[in-house]
N, C-alpha and C positions, 0 to 999 in steps of 0.2 A: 203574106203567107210565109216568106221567107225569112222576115222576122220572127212566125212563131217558132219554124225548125229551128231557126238558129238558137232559140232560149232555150227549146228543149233537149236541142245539144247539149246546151253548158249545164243542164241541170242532170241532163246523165251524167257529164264529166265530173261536175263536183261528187255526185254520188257515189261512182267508180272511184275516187280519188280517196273519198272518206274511206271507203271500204279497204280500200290498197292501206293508207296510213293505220287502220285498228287492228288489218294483218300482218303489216311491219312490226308495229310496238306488242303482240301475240306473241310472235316470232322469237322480240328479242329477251320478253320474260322469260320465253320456253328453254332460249338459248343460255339465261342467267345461272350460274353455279347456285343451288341452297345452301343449306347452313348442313343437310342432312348428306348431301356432296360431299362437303368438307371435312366432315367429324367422320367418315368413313376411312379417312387416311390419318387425322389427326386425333381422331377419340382412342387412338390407337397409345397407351401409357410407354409404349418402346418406341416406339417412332424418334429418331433424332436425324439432326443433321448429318450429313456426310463430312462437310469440312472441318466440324469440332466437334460433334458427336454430343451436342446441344440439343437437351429436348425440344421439341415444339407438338407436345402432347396440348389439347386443349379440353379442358374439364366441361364435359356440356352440363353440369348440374350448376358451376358456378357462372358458367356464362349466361346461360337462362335468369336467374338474379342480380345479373347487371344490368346496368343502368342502358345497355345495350342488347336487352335480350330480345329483344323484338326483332332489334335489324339483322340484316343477313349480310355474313361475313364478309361478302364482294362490296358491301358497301363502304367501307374502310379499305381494304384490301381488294382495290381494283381491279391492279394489276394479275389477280388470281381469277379474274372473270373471262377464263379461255373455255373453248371445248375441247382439249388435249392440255395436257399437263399445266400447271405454272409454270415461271421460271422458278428453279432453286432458288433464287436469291430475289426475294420482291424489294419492292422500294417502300421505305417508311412512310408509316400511315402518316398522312396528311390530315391533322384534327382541325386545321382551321377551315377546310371545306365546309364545316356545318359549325364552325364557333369563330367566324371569321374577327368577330367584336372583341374575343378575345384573345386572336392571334394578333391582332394589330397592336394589342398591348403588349404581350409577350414580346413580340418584335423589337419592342421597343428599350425594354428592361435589359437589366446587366446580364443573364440566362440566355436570351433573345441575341443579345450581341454576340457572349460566348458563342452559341450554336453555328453561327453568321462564321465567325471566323475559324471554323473548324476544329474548335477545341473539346478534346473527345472525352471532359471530365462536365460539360456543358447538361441540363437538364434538361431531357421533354416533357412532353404530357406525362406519358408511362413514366415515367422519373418518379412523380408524385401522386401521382392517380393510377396508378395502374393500367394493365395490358386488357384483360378479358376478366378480369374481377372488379371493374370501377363500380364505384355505390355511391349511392349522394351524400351529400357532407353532413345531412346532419341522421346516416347512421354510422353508431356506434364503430361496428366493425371497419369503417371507409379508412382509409390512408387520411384523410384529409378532414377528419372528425375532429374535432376541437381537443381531443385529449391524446389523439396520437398526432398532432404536426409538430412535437419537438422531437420526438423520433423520425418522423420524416424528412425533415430539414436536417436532422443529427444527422443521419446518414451522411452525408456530406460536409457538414459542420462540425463534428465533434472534431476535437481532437486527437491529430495522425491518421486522420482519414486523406485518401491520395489527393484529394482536393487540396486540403489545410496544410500539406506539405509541399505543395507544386503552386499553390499560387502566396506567395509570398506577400502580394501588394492587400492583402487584407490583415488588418491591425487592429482585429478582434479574435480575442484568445479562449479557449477554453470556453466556445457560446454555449455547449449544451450543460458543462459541469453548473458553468455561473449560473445561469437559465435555473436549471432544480434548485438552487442554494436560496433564490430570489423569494421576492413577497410571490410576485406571481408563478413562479415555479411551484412551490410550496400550498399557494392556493388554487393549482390546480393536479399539481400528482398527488399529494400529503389528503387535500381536504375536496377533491373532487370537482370542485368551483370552475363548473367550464362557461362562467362568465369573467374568467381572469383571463388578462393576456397572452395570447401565442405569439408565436414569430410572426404568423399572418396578419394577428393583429396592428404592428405596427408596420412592418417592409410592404404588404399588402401580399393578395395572392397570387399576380401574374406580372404586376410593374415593380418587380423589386429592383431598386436604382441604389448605386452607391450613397452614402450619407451626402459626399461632396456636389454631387447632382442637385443643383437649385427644383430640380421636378421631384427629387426623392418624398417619399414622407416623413424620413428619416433626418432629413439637411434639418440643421438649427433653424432656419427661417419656419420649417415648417411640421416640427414638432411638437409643440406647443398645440396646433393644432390635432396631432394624431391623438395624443396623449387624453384631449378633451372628448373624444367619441366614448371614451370612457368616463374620464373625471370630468364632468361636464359642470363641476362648481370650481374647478380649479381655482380660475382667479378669484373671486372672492374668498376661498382661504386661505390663499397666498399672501393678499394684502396684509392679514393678521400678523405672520412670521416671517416676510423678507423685510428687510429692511427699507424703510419709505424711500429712500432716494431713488432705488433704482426704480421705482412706479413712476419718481419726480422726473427722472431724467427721460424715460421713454415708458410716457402712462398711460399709451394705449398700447401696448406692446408688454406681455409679460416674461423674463427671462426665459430660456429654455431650458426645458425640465433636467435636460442631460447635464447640464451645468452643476446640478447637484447631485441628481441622481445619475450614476454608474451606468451605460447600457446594458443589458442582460445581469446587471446584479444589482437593483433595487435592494433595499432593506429599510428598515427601520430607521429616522430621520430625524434629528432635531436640530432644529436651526438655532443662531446664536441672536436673533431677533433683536431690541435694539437693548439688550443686556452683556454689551460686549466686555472683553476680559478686562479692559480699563473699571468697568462697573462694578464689577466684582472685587477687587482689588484694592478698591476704597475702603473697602472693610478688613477684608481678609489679608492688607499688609500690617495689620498692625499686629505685633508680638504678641501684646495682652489679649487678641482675642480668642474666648474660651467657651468651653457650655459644658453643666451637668451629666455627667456621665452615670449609668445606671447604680455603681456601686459610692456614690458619694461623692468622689470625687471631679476633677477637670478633665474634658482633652481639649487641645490647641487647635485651634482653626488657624490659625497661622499660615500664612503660606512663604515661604520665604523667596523673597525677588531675588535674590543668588538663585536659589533652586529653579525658580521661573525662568530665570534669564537662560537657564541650563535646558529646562524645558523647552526652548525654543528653537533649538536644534535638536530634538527628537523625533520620532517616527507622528506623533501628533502635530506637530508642528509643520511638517511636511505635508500632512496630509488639510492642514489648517481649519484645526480643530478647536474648535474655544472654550472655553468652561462648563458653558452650558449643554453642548453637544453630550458631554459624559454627566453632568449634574444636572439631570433634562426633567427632574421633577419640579422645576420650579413654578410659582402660582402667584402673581401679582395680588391678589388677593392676600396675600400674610406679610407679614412685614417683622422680618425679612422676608424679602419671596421665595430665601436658600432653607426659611426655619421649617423643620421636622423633614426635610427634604429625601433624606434616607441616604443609603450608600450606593456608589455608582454602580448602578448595571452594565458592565464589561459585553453581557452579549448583545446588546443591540447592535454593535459593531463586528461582535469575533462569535458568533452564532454556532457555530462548527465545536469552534475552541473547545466554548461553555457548556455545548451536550457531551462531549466528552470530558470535559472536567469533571463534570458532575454523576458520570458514572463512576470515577475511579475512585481509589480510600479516601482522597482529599475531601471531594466533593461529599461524598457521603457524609464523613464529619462532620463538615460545614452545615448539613442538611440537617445533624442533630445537635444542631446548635453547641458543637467542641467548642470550645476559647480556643486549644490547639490547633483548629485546623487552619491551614494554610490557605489564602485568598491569593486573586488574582494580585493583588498588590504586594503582597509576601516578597512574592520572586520576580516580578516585574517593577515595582516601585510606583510610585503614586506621579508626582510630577513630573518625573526624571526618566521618566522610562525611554529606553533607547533601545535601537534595533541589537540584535545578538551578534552581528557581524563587529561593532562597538566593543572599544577592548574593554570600556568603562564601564557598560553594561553587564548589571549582574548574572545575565544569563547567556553572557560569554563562556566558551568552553573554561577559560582559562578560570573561570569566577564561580563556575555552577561548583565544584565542591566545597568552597566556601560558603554558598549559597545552600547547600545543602546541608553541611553540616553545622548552619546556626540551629540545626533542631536535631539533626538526627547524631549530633556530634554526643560522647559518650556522656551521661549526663545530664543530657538537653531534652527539653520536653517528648520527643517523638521518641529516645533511645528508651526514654524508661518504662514504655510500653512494649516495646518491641520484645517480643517471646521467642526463644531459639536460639541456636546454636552462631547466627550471626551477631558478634559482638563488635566493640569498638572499631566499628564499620567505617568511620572518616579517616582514621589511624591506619589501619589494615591498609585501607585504600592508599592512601598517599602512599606507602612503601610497594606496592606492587608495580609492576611491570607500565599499567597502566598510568598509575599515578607521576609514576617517575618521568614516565614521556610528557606527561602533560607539564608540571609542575618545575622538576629541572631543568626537562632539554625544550621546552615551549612548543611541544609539537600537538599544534592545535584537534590532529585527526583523533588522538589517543580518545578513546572510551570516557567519559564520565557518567555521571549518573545518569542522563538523559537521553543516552543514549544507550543503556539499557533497559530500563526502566520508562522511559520515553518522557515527554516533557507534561504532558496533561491526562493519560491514560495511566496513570499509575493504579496498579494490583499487589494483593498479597500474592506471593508467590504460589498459595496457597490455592488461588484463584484460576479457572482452566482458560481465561481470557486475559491473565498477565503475559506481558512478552519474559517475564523472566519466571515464567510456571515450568515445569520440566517439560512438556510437550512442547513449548515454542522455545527455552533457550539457543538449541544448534539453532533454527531461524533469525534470531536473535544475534547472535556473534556472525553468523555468514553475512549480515548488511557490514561488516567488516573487513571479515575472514571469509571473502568469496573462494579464495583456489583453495583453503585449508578443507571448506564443506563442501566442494569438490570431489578433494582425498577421499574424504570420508565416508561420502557419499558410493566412492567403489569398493569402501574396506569390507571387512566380515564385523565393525562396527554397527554399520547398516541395518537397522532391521528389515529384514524382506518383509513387503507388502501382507499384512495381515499378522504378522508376529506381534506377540507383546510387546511393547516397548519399554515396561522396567525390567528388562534382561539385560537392556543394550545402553551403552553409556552416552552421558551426555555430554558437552564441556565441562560444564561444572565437577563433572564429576571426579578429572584429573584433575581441572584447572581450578580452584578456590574462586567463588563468586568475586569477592573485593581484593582478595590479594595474591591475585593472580603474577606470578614469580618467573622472571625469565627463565626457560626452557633448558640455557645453557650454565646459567648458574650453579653453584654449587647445591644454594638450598632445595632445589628443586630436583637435581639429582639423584642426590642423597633420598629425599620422598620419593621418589619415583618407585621403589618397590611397594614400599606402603601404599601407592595409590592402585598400583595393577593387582596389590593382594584383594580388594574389597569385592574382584569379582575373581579373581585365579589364583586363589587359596593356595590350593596344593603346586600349583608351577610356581608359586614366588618360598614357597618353603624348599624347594627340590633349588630353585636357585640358588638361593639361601649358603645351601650345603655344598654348593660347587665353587672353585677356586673363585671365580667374578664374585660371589655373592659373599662370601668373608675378605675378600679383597675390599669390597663397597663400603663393609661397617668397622672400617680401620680409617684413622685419620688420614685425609686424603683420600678418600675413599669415592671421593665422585668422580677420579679418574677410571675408575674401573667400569668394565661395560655394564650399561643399566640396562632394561628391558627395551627401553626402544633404539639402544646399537644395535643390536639384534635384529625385534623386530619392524622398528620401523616406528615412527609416533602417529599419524594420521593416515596411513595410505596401508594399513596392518593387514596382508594377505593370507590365505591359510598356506601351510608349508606345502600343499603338494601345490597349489599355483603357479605355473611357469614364472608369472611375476613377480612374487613375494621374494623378498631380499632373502630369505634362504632354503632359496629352489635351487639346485645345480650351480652353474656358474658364478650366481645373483650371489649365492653361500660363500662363495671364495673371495668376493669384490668386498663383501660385510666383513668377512674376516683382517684382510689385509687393511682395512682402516687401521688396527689397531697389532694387527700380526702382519707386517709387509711379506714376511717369506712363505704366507698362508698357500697351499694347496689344495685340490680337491680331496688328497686323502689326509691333511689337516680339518676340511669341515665333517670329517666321520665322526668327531669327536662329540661324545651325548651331553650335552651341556646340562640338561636337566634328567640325567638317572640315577636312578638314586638303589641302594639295595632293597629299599620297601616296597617296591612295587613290582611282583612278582608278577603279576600279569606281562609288564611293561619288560622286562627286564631281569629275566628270568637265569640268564647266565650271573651278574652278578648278586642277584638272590644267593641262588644256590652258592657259591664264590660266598660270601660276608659269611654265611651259615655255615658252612665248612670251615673255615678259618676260625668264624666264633667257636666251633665246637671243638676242633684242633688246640686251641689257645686256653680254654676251659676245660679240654682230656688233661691238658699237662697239666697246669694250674693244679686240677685238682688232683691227680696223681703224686707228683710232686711234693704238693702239701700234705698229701696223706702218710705219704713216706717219711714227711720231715713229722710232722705230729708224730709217727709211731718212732721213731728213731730219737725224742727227744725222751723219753723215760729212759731207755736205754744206757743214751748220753749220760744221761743225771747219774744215772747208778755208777755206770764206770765211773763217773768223776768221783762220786762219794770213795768208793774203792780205793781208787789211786791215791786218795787223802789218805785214807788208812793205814797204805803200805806204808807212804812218809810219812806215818807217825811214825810208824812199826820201828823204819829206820834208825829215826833219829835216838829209840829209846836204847 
């Protein structure tokens, strides 16, 4: 009997017990914050922080289509699961609570460590996934969508971002620029190909480890294998173009792709396979070797081992480039494998270069098949090419107008196209200002052609994409003349925002494109009215007629003040400006440059009044016209009296002859 009470004790107890624990867990859903809690203080668009005045607005339309629209905010945000207030300041979400598989990898990676050791440029989840807008990776719009993780990574990768400047110990430069330049750059912003490679493709997306890390996927050992998730025939097209040894030496093992290919800058590749530059050379040393050129005659295939051996210390050579790298047409299949091969293609290497080449006049030329136009080898050189910093290199400052004016020199095929008022343009140049720096005093910074006109983008000026069109010249000289476009930049030169700009002068327009004339020289003194008449007509006439202005056009005459003693050459204010050189005081300091005993009632004096301008100067109007009329009453008076007075005269003289006749008879 007392066995059965006692079971039906324990079986009301458990009962009671269940019922206690379904009221507990009631209790504490009742007691759980909603999502509709939350968005009552946060759906609110003003809502910010107190301590930085930091929104923490949350958009419930985009949170409903995240990848977390179901949960409810306390499930992330715990610490927010009170019945009285949160704290101000919660604790960061903890994402490995529910992706713990993936925290431990996180954990692990270079990011993972950063975080670890307090470093406050370190990524988390919201770094790259977002806060309350996460989406899954394969839509479009996600952070982490195949076409946006070079901007997402970029954020912190590119270039002078606080990361790339603060941690020094990484010695990869320029990842996002190189990145778009690349095949897979290219085949995925250019051509859409989001089966080309991303950053996630190789670093992965939560173990990213330094290259030197034997775990990385990045380390040399284990490249080769990243590389294949993609090129999954690698090796077997490798075998065809590396060179058999290195299979012989380690032939289960194939190089590492970084070896040839560039990290983040892939391109276009040809290997020197086993036709190395000794193989080529068996032919191409010999002087006599020749081939039919279109018009009848020979060119030389020659190559001369001087020039090679020159080659060898050049920018290809450093980079150890072989024949075939740039002569990559060739085909075992013809004998020669070099015969019909064509001319080297420069941009599988300089990509950039070549689309800009090929917009500017050169390229264009070249595209309508000129004879004249000028190829990459023109100004670079075929075997010998060398870097520009090379004094010997023809696209050395010191060399680039010689280099320019094999064509453009007076005479030479490119001059006697050339239409307009710019003439013996290499001549001009060498006596200018520019030329003189370069050429006599060797100062490598002076101007040459390439530096206005630039080295590959060259325009008619005629063109509104030339650096030397009217609209880009001042741009143009300020990569220079930074303080000068400064000046100018405060003068009454300036056009204000929305003004025409052929009102307002450009360098060119004092300064002569190619023979641009020291400032303090005579020839250019001497011009300097001539240059300010082209737009101030009537003030360089009114000069003109004042003591400076026939002082100017006497020999010696560049001593005399020119328009900008006056006013000023770049920095030209209007005269009531407190700061313009002849406002008040500013007028007396201009003056005594050239008048030391100058005064303020020395700068009363009107440099440009003239009598004709009656409006302007209306005392001496009136003054010239009074005087001319005064000088013209006599004149004419005068004369009138002397015309009537001269019959007169005649008579009496006839008379007086008369009487000594009379006399004598």
């Amino acid at each position: 009997m007392k066995t059965i009470i006692g079971k039906k004790i324990e079986s009301w107890a458990g009962f009671f017990f269940i019922i206690l624990l379904a009221l507990t867990m009631s209790s504490s859903n009742v007691l759980s914050m909603s999502n509709e809690d939350c968005l009552e203080c946060h759906g609110d668009e003003d809502l910010t922080r107190e301590a930085d005045d930091s929104s923490v607005y949350v958009n419930a339309d985009i949170l409903s289509k995240s990848v977390h629209g179901e949960e409810e905010c306390v499930s992330c945000h715990q610490d927010a699961d009170t019945e009285d207030e949160h704290p101000v300041k919660l604790a960061k979400v903890n994402c490995e609570e529910c992706h713990d598989e993936v925290g431990e990898v996180y954990e692990k990676s270079i990011h993972g460590k950063a975080r670890d050791r307090g470093d406050d440029l370190a990524p988390y989840c919201y770094t790259c996934h977002g806060t309350h807008d996460i989406l899954p990776p394969d839509n479009p719009e996600s952070k982490v969508y195949i076409t946006n993780i070079p901007m997402t990574c970029g954020r912190c990768h590119r270039e002078g971002s606080p990361m790339t400047r603060t941690h020094e110990d990484i010695d990869q430069h320029n990842v996002l620029k190189n990145f778009s330049m690349s095949m897979h750059g290219k085949a995925l912003l250019q051509s859409g190909l989001i089966v080309a490679a991303v950053c996630t493709s190789c670093h992965t997306s939560h173990n990213v480890r330094p290259h030197t890390d034997p775990a990385s996927s990045t380390n040399p050992q284990n490249v080769a294998k990243t590389c294949m998730h993609c090129h999954a025939n690698i090796e077997n097209t490798h075998r065809k173009v590396i060179r058999k040894s290195l299979w012989e030496k380690e032939p289960h093992k194939i190089p590492a792709c970084i070896e040839c290919h560039q990290p983040h800058e892939q391109s276009k590749i040809a290997y020197q396979g086993e036709y190395s530059n000794a193989y080529c050379l068996k032919c191409h040393s010999n002087p006599n070797l020749v081939k039919a050129d279109e018009e009848g005659g020979v060119d030389s295939l020659y190559v001369d081992t001087d020039e090679y051996d020159e080659f060898r210390g050049t920018l290809h050579k450093k980079e150890k480039i072989a024949c075939v790298k740039c002569h990559s047409n060739m085909d075992s299949a013809r004998d020669p494998i070099c015969k019909d091969s064509g001319p080297v293609d420069c941009s599988a290497c300089h990509p950039e270069q070549s689309k800009v080449y090929l917009n500017s006049i050169h390229g264009k030329l070249l595209a309508k098949l000129d004879p004249n136009a000028p190829g990459c080898t023109d100004c670079h050189g075929k075997h010998n090419n060398m870097s520009k910093a090379n004094p010997d290199s023809p696209i050395n400052p010191i060399n680039i107008p010689l280099l320019c004016g094999a064509c453009h020199q007076e005479g030479k095929k490119a001059a006697v196209r050339i239409k307009g008022n710019e003439q013996k343009i290499v001549a001009t140049y060498s006596m200018s200002i520019h030329g003189k720096g370069l050429v006599k005093s060797g100062l490598l910074v002076s101007a040459t052609c390439a530096s206005c006109h630039t080295g590959h983008s060259i325009q008619p000026p005629a063109d509104p994409a030339s650096t030397v069109n009217r609209s880009h010249v001042s741009d143009t000289c300020e990569s220079c003349h930074y303080g000068v476009a400064r000046k100018i930049q405060q003068s009454i030169h300036n056009p204000p925002v929305g003004a025409d700009t052929s009102r307002f002068p450009v360098c060119s327009d004092c300064h002569s494109a190619h023979g641009a004339a020291r400032v303090t020289g005579a020839v250019f003194r001497k011009q300097q009215a001539s240059e300010c008449a082209k737009c101030h007509r009537e003030e360089v006439e009114t000069y003109r007629e004042s003591y400076h202005g026939k002082a100017s056009m006497l020999a010696g005459g560049e001593r005399a003040a020119q328009c900008s003693d006056c006013h000023g050459s770049h920095s030209i204010l209007a005269a009531t400006d407190p700061d313009s050189t002849l406002a008040g005081a500013n007028a007396v300091k201009t003056c005594r440059k050239c008048h030391p005993g100058a005064n303020l009632s020395f700068t009363t004096y009107r440099t440009h009044a003239t009598h004709g301008d009656k409006k302007r100067n209306p005392d001496m109007y009136y003054a010239f016209w009074s005087m001319t009329s005064l000088l013209l009453g006599t004149f004419s008076l005068f004369g009138l009296h002397t015309l009537l007075w001269f019959p007169r005269s005649f008579k009496e003289r006839l008379e007086m002859m008369r009487r000594a006749r009379r006399r004598k008879k």
